[in-house]
C-alpha positions in Angstrom: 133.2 -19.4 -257.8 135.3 -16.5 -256.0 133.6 -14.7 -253.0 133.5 -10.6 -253.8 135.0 -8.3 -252.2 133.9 -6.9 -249.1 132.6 -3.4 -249.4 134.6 -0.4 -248.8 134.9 0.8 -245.7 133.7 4.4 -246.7 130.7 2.6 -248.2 129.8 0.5 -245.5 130.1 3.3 -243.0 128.4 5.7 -245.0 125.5 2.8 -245.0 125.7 2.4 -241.3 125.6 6.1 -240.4 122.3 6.5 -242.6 120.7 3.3 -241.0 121.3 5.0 -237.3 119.9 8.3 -238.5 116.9 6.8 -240.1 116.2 4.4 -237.3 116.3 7.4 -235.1 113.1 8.9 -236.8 112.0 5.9 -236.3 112.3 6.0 -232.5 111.1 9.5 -232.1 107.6 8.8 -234.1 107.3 5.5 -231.8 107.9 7.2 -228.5 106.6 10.1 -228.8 103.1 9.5 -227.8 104.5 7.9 -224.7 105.8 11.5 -224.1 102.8 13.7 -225.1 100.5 11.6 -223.2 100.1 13.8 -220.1 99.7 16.6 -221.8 96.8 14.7 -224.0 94.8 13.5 -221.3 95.1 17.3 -219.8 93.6 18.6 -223.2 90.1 19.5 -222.5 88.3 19.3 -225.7 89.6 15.7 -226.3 87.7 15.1 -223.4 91.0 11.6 -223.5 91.1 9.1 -220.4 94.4 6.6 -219.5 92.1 4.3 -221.1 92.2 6.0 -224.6 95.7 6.6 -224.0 96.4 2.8 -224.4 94.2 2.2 -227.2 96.1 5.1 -229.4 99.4 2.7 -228.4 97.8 -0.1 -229.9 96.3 0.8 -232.9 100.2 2.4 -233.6 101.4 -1.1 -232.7 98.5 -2.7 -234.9 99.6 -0.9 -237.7 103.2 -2.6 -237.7 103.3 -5.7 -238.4 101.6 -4.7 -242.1 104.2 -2.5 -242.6 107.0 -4.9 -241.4 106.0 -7.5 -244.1 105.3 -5.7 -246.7 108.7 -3.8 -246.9 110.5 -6.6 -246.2 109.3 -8.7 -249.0 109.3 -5.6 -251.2 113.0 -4.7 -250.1 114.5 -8.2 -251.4 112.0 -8.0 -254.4 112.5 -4.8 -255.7 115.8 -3.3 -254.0 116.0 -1.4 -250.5 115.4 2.2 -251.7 112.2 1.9 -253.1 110.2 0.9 -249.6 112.8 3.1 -247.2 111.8 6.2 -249.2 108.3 5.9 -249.5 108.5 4.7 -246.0 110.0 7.9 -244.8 107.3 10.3 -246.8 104.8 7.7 -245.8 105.4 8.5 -242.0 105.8 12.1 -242.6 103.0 12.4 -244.0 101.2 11.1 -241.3 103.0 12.5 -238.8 101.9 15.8 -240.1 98.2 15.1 -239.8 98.9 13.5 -236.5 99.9 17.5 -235.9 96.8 19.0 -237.0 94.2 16.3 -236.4 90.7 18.1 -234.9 89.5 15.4 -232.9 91.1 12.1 -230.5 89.4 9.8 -233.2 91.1 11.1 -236.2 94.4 11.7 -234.5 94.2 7.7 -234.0 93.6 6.9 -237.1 96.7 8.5 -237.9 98.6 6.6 -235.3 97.2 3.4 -237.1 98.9 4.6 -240.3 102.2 6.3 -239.1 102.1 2.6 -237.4 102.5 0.9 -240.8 105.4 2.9 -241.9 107.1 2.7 -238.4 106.9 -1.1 -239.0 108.5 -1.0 -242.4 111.7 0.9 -241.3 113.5 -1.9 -238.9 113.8 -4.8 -241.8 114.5 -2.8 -244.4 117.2 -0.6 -242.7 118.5 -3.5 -240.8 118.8 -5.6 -244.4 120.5 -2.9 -246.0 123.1 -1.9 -243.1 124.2 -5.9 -243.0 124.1 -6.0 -247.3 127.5 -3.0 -247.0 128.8 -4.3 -243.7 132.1 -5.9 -243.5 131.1 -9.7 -243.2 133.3 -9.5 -240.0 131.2 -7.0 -238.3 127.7 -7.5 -239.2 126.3 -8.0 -236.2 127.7 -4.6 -234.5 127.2 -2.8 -237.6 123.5 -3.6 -237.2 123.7 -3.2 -233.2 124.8 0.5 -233.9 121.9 0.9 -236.3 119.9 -0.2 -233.8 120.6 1.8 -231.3 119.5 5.2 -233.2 115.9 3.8 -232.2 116.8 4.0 -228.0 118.2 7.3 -229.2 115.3 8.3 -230.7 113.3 7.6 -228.2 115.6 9.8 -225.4 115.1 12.4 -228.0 111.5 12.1 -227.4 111.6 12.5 -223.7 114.2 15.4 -223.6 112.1 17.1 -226.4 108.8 16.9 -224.4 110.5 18.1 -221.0 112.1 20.9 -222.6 108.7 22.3 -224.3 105.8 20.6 -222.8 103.5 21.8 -221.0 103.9 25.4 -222.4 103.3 24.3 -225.7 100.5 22.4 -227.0 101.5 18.7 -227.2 100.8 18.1 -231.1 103.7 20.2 -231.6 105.8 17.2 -231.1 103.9 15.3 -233.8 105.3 18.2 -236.5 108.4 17.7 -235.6 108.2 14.1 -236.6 107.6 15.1 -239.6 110.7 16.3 -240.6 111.7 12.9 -241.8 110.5 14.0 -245.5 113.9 16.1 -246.1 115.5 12.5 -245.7 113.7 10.5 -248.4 116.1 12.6 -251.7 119.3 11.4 -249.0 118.1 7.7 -249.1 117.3 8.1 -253.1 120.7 9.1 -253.7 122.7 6.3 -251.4 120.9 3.5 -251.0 121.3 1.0 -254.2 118.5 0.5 -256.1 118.9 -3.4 -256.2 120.3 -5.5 -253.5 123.9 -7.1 -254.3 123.0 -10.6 -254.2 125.5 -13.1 -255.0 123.1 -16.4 -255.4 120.8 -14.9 -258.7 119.5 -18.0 -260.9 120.9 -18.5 -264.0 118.4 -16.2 -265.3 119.9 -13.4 -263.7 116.6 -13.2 -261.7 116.2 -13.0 -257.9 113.0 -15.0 -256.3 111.8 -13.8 -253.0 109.3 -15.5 -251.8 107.7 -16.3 -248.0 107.8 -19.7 -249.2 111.4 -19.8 -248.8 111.3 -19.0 -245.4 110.2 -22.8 -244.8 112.3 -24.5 -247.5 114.8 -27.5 -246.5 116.9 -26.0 -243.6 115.5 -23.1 -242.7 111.9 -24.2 -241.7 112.6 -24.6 -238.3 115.0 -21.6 -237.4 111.7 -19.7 -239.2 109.8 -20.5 -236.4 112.2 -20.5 -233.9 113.0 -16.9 -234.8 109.4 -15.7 -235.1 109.4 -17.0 -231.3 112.3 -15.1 -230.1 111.1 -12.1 -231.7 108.0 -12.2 -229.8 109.1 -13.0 -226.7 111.6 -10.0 -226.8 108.7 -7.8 -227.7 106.7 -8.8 -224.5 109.3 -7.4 -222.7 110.5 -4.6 -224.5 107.3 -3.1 -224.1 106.1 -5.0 -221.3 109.1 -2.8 -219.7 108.4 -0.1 -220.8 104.9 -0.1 -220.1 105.0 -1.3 -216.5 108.4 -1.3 -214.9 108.2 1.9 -213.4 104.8 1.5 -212.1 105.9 -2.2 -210.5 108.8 -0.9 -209.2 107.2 2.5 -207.2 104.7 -0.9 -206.1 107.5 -2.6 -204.7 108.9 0.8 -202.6 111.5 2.3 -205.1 111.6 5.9 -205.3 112.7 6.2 -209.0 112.5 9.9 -209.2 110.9 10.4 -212.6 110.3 8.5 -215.8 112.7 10.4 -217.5 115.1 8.8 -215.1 114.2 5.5 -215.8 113.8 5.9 -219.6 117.3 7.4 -219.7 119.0 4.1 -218.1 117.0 1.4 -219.7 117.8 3.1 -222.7 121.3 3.8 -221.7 121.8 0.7 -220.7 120.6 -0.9 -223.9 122.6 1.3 -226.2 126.0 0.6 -224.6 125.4 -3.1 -223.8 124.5 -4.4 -227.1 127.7 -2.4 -229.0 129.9 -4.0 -226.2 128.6 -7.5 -226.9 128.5 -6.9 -231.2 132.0 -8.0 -231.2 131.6 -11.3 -229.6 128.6 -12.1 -231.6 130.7 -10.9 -234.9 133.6 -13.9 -233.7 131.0 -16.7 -233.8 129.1 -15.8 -230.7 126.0 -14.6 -231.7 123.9 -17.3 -230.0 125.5 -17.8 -226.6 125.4 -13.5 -226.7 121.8 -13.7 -227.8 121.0 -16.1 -224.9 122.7 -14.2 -222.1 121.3 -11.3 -222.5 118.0 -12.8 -222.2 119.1 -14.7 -218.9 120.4 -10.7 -218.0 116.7 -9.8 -218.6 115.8 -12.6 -215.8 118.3 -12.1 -213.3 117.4 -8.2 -213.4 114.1 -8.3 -213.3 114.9 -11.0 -210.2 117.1 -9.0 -208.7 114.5 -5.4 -208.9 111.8 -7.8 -206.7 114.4 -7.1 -203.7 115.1 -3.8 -202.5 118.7 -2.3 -203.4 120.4 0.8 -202.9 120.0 3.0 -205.8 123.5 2.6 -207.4 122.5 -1.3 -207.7 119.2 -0.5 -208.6 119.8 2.1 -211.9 122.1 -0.8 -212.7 119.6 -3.2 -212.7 117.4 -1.1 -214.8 120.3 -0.7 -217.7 120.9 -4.3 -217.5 117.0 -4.9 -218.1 117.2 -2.1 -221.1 120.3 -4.9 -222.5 118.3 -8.0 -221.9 115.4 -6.7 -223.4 115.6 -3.9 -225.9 119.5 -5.2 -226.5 118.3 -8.7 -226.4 115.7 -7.8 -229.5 118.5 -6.3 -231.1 120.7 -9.3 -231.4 117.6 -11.2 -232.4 117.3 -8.9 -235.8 121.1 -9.1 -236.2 121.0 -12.8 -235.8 117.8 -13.2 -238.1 120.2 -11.1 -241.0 123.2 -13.0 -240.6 121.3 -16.0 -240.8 119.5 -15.9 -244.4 121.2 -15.0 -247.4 120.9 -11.5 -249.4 117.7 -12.5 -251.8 115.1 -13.5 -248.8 117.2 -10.9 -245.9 114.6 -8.2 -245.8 111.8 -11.2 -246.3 112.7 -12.9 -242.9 113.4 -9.7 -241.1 109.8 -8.1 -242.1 107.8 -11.3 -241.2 110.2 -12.4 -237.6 109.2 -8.6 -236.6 105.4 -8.6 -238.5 104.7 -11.8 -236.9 106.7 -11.2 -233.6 105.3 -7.7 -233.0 102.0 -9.4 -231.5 104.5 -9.8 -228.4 104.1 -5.9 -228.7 100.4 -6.0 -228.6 100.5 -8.5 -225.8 103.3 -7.4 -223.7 101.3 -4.8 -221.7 98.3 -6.8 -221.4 99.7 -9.9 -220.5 101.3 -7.8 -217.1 98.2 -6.3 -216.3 96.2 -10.1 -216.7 98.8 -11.2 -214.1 98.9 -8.5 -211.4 95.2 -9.4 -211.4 95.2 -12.7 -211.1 97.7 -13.3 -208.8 98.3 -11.1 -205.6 101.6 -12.5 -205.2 104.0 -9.4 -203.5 106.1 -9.0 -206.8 104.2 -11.2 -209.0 105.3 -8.7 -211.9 108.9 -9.1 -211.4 108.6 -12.6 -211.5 105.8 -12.3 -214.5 108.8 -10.2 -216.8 111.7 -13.5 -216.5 109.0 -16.0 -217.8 109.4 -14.5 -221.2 113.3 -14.2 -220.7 114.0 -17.3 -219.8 111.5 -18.9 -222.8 113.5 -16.9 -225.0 117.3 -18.1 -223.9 115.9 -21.6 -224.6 114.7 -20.5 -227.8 117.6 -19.2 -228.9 119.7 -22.1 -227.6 117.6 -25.0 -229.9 118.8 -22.6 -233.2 121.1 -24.0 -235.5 124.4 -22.3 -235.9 123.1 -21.4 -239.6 121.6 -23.0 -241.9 122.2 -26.4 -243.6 121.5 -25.1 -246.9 123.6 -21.7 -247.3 126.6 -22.2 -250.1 130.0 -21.1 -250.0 128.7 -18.5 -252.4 125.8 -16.8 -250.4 128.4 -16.8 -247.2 130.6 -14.1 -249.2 130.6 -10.7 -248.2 128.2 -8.1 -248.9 
């Protein structure tokens, strides 16, 4: 049977500019109790310790991989709009008692939740960006998308420079809730089914987690779920401990900021310059340098360097982590067809954000065990390195894909 024709470009960009914008909310909610936390702890009544601090992170980070699965598997079931939307009014919601919450236990509980629809976002957005793109320019059309999350996240920082401390921290929170005067936008443009060429003969799509371990795609499935989770150790192992290794190891950073702006930076521009190789074929040798970039930075930041070679370092790291992540999604999307997309996206990120949950712990668990001068460097390429070789025992797709489910989207 004919392949379809691609989707038009005003369609496919209109797709991609929505998926940045919405994946920018995303990285606001995510970073901003990164930002807030000084401010927190110096809040009196809350009576909050560094201690606290870390559990509020992880009950936000607990709460995603629920909300990764279960949009997901509702995206290919029922259509992407349904789960963006209430996704979007989910996390405003929250967001918004996250503003006004009286006390530092009830403000975590509404981390936990704003957790579940930060989790649902990525798949879901991700799916529906690479459903419109051009088949020749998947993988930077979902790089781009991508990046609104790094943006997100600077927008976070600048935000709480500019107003914090002279106004009270859970101002930022209200501002994340703005994300509600997006969910009519996402009613209006985003398809209510997903255009799936390989339907039964029944006209009915089957989406399934089974499906995830038929014939041929079994062991990519787990390979993936690896990847995923190693690239979340870092990412957040990163951006957890970095700065604080690297002031250990004599670097005068400056400021957090600093750092947050070119790890950011530098995973923002990396990953759109290395889309187009991974949209000629290159998808896995890309994927797997940018992990061994992750390494060789991380390597290279144990030894002191002059502060040019040093900020480069730290955007090389932001590319072989945070970029490195992001060519994992775009590789998991390109991989399965339409009907089970959004299915293996939500449970490679449900699954691999444990990484998430570990990644700062396992850091700490090894600067104690091991008094080594730079222990942590060396403790950040493990995970980089596992993940090239992951990466490198994938198939180039899978074995079972027809002619049909390989037509453009």
């Amino acid at each position: 049977m004919a392949a379809r024709t691609p989707a038009p470009p005003g369609r496919s960009t209109a797709g991609l500019v929505l998926g940045v914008v919405i994946l920018f909310v995303d990285g606001y909610d995510l970073f901003v109790l990164g930002t807030a936390g000084p401010s927190l702890l110096a809040y009196a009544p809350w009576h909050a310790t560094p201690a606290a601090l870390g559990v509020l992170g992880s009950v936000t980070a607990l709460g995603m991989p629920l909300g990764a699965i279960a949009a997901g598997w509702s995206g290919d079931r029922w259509g992407r709009r349904t789960p963006l939307t209430v996704s979007l009014v989910w996390i405003s919601f929250w967001m918004l008692l996250s503003a006004v919450a009286p006390t530092l236990w009830l403000f975590g509980a509404t981390r936990f939740a704003t957790g579940i629809g930060l989790g649902a976002l990525v798949p879901v957005v991700v799916a529906f960006v690479t459903d419109r793109a051009p088949q020749h320019r998947r993988t930077f059309h979902s790089n781009v998308a991508l990046t609104g999350i790094a943006f997100g996240g600077l927008a976070a920082s600048l935000l709480g420079r500019a107003l914090l401390p002279a106004l009270h921290f859970q101002w930022l929170f209200l501002i994340g809730a703005f994300p509600l005067l997006l969910a009519p936008v996402v009613w209006r443009l985003v398809p209510r089914e997903v255009d799936d060429p390989a339907k039964d003969r029944a006209g009915q799509r089957a989406s399934t987690a089974a499906q995830l371990f038929a014939p041929g795609y079994r062991r990519p499935t787990l390979l993936f779920w690896a990847a995923t989770f190693l690239a979340l150790i870092l990412v957040y192992g990163a951006s957890t401990w970095l700065p604080t290794l690297m002031v250990e190891a004599g670097y005068d950073v400056g400021s957090s900021l600093e750092f947050a702006v070119t790890f950011n930076v530098g995973a923002i521009v990396g990953t759109i310059l290395v889309a187009p190789a991974a949209d000629r074929g290159y998808v896995k040798p890309v994927t797997v340098a940018c992990f061994l970039f992750a390494a060789v930075a991380m390597l290279a930041l144990s030894v002191p360097q002059s502060r040019w070679l040093l900020l480069t370092m730290c955007a090389i790291a932001g590319l072989g982590s945070l970029g490195a992540q992001n060519l994992v999604n775009s590789y998991v999307a390109r991989f399965y067809p339409p009907r089970i997309r959004g299915t293996a996206l939500g449970f490679s990120l449900g699954v691999g954000r444990i990484g998430a949950i570990v990644g700062p712990s396992y850091l700490a668990v090894v600067t104690i065990l091991i008094t080594t001068a730079h222990v942590g460097f060396y403790a950040f390429a493990v995970p980089a390195v596992l993940g090239a070789i992951i990466i490198g025992l994938l198939p180039a797709r899978a074995r079972t894909r027809s002619r049909r489910e390989e037509a453009p989207v």
